[in-house]
C-alpha positions as CSV (number, residue, x, y, z in Angstrom):
1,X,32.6,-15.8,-1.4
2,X,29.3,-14.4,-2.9
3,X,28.2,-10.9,-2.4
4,X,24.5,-9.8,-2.6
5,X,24.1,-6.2,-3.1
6,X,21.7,-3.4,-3.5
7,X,19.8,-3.2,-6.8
8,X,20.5,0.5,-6.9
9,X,23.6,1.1,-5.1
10,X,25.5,-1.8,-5.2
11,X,26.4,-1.9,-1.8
12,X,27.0,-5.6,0.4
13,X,24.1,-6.2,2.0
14,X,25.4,-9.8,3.0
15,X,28.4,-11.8,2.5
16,X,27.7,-15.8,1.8
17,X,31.2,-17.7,2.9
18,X,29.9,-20.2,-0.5
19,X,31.0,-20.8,-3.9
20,X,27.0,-20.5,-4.4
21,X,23.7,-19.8,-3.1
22,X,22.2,-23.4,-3.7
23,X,20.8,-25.0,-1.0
24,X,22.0,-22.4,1.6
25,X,19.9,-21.6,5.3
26,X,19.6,-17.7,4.7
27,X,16.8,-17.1,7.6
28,X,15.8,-14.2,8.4
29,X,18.3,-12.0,6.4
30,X,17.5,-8.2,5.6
31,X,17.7,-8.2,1.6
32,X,15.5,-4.7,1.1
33,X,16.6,-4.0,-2.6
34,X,18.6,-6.6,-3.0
35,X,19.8,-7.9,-6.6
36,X,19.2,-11.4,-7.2
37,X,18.2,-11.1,-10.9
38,X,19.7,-14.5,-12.9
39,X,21.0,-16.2,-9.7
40,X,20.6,-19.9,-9.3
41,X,18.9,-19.9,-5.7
42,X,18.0,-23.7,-5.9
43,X,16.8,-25.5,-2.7
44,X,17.4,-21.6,-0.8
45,X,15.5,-21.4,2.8
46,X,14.6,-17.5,2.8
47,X,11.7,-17.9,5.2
48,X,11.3,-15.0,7.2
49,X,13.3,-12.5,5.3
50,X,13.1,-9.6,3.7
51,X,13.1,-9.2,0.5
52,X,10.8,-6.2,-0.6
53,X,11.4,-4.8,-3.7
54,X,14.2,-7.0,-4.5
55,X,15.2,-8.0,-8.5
56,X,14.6,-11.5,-9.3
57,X,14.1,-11.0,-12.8
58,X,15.2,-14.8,-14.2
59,X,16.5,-16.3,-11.0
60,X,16.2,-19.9,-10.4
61,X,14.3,-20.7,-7.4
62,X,13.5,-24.4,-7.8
63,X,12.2,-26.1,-4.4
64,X,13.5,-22.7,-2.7
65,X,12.0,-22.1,1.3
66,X,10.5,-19.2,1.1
67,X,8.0,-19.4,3.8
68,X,6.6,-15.8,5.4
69,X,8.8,-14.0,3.2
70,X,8.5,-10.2,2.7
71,X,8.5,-9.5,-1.6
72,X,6.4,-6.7,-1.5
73,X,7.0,-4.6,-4.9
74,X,9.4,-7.4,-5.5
75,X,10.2,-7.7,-9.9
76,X,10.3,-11.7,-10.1
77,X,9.4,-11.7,-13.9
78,X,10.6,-14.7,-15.9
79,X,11.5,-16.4,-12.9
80,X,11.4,-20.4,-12.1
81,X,9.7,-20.8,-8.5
82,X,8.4,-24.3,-9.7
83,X,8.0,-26.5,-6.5
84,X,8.9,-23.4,-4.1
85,X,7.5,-23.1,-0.9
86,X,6.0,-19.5,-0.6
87,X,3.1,-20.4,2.7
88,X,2.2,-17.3,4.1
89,X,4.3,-14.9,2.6
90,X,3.7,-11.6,1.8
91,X,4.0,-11.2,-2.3
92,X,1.5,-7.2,-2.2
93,X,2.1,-5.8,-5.7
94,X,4.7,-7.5,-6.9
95,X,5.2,-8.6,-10.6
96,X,5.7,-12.5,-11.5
97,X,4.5,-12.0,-14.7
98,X,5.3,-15.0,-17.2
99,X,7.0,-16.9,-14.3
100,X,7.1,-20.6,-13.4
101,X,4.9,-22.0,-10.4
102,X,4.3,-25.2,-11.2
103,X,3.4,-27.4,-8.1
104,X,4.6,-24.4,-5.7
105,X,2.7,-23.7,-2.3
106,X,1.0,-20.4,-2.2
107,X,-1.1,-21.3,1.6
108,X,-2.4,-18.5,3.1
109,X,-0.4,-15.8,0.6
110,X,-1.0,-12.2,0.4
111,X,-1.0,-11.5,-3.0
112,X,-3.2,-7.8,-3.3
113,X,-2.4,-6.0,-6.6
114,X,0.4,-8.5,-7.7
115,X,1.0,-9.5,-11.7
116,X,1.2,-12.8,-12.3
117,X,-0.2,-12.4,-16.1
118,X,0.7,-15.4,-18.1
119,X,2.5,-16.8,-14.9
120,X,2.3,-21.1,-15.3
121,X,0.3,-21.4,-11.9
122,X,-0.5,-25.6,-13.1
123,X,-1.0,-27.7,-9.8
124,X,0.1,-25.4,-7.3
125,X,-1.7,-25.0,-4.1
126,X,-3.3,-21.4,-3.5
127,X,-5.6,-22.4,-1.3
128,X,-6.9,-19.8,1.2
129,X,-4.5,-17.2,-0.4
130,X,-5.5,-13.3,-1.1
131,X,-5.4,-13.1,-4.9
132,X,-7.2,-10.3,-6.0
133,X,-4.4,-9.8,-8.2
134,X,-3.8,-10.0,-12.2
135,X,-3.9,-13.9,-13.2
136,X,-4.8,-12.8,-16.9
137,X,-3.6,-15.6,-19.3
138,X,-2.4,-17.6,-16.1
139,X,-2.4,-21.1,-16.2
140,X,-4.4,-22.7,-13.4
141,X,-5.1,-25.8,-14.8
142,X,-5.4,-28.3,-11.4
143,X,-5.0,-25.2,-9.0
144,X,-5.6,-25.5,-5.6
145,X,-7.7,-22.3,-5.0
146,X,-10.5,-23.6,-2.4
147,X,-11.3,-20.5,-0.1
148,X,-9.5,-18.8,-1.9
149,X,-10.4,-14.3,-2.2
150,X,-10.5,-13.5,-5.7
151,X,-12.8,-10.5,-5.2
152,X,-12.5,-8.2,-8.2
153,X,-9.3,-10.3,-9.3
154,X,-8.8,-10.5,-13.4
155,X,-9.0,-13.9,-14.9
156,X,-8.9,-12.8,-18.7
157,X,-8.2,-15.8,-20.6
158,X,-6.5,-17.8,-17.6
159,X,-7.0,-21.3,-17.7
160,X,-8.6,-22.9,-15.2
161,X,-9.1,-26.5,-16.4
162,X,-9.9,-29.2,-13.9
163,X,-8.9,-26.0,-11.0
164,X,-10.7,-26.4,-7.5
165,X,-12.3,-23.4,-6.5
166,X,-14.5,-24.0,-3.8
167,X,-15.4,-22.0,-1.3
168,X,-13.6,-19.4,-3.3
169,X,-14.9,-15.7,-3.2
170,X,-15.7,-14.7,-7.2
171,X,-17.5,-11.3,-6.0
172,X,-16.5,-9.3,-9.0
173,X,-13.8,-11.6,-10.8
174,X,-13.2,-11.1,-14.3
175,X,-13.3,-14.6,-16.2
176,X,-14.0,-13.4,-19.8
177,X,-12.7,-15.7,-22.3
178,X,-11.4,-18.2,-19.4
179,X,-11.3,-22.1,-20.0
180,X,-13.1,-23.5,-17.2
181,X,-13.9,-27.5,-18.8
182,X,-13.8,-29.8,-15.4
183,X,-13.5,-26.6,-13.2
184,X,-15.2,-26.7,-9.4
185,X,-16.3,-23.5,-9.1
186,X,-17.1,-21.6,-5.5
187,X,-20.6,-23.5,-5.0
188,X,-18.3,-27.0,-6.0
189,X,-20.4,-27.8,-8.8
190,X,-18.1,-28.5,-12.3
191,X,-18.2,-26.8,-14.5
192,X,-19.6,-28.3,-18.3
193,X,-18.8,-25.5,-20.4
194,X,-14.9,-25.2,-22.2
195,X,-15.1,-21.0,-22.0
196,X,-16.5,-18.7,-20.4
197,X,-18.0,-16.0,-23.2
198,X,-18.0,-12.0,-22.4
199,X,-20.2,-10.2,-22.2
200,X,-22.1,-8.4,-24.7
201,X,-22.5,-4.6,-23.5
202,X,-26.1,-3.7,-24.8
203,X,-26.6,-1.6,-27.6
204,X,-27.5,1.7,-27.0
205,X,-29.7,1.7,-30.1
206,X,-33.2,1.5,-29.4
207,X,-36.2,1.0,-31.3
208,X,-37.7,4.4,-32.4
209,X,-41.7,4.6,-30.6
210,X,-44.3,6.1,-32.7
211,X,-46.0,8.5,-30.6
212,X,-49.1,8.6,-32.9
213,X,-53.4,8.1,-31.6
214,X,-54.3,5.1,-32.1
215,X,-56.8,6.3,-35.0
216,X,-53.5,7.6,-37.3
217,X,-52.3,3.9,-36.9
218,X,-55.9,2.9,-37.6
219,X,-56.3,5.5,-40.8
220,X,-53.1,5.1,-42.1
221,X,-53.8,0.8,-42.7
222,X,-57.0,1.3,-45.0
């Protein structure tokens, strides 16, 4: 029997008649809160359930179902989601920072204020997905991201290599220091340059103007 309980409180909030949670059909269940942090949840089908807020620090969800899932607020850091199937889920302000997504399906995600700094994003499909979220020091490399809404979304040093982004909305992304070599960006031209450089703020320093008549510049040369 495995119990999953309450981050906080510890109590049951469901009872799995398993030796495990691999490869279980878990539809639909009400996880608010729940602890899952180090569990092996392999080959899991979550879709449709809620799991706002829950721990998943370190939890392996390998090829998991997690389709239309609620993780709002969800802590998923250092987590293994590679080849997961997260279409249409709901992932608002949660934290996946420095987690595996490798090849996972991100379709038509909301992911509004979620950390996924330094998250390994290579070859997944996040096509059509919300992510004006933190991808700083992601790794995109062969990304999926056409139509994508990246409006105001922080790139810093993610790695976009040979990504697909057209069609994507850049409005006020932050791509300083980003490797972008092979990259189709939102117009679906590719991209030539290896980085993107930041930019230089102006100086504030300016040339001093002389205020003299032009006859003191005129006396003042003989």
């Amino acid at each position: 029997m495995v119990y999953l309980r309450h981050k906080l409180t510890g109590e049951v909030l469901l009872e799995v008649d398993a030796d495990s949670l691999v490869g279980l059909k878990l539809i639909s269940s009400k996880l608010h809160c729940v602890n899952l942090a180090g569990l092996d949840l392999s080959g899991i089908n979550l879709s449709n359930s809620d799991l706002r807020e829950a721990d998943l620090t370190g939890a392996i969800c390998h090829k998991a179902i997690l389709n239309a899932v609620c993780m709002q607020g969800a802590d998923a850091t250092h987590a293994d989601f590679s080849g997961a199937d997260l279409t249409d889920s709901h992932l608002e302000r949660a934290d996946f920072s420095h987690s595996n997504f490798e090849r996972a399906n991100f379709r038509y995600c909301k992911m509004f204020e979620a950390t996924l700094a330094g998250a390994n994003l290579a070859g997944a499909d996040l096509s059509m997905a919300d992510l004006r979220a933190n991808l700083n020091q992601a790794i995109l490399t062969k990304a999926d991201l056409r139509g994508a809404n990246l409006q105001g979304a922080s790139l810093i040093g993610a790695n976009l290599q040979m990504a697909d982004l057209k069609g994507a909305d850049m409005t006020c992304a932050h791509l300083a220091r980003a490797r972008i070599r092979g990259m189709i960006d939102q117009h679906g031209r590719k991209a030539v340059d290896s980085e993107i450089e930041p930019r230089r703020k102006k100086s504030a320093r300016t040339a001093a103007v002389d205020t003299r008549p032009w006859w003191q510049f005129w006396r003042n040369s003989k």
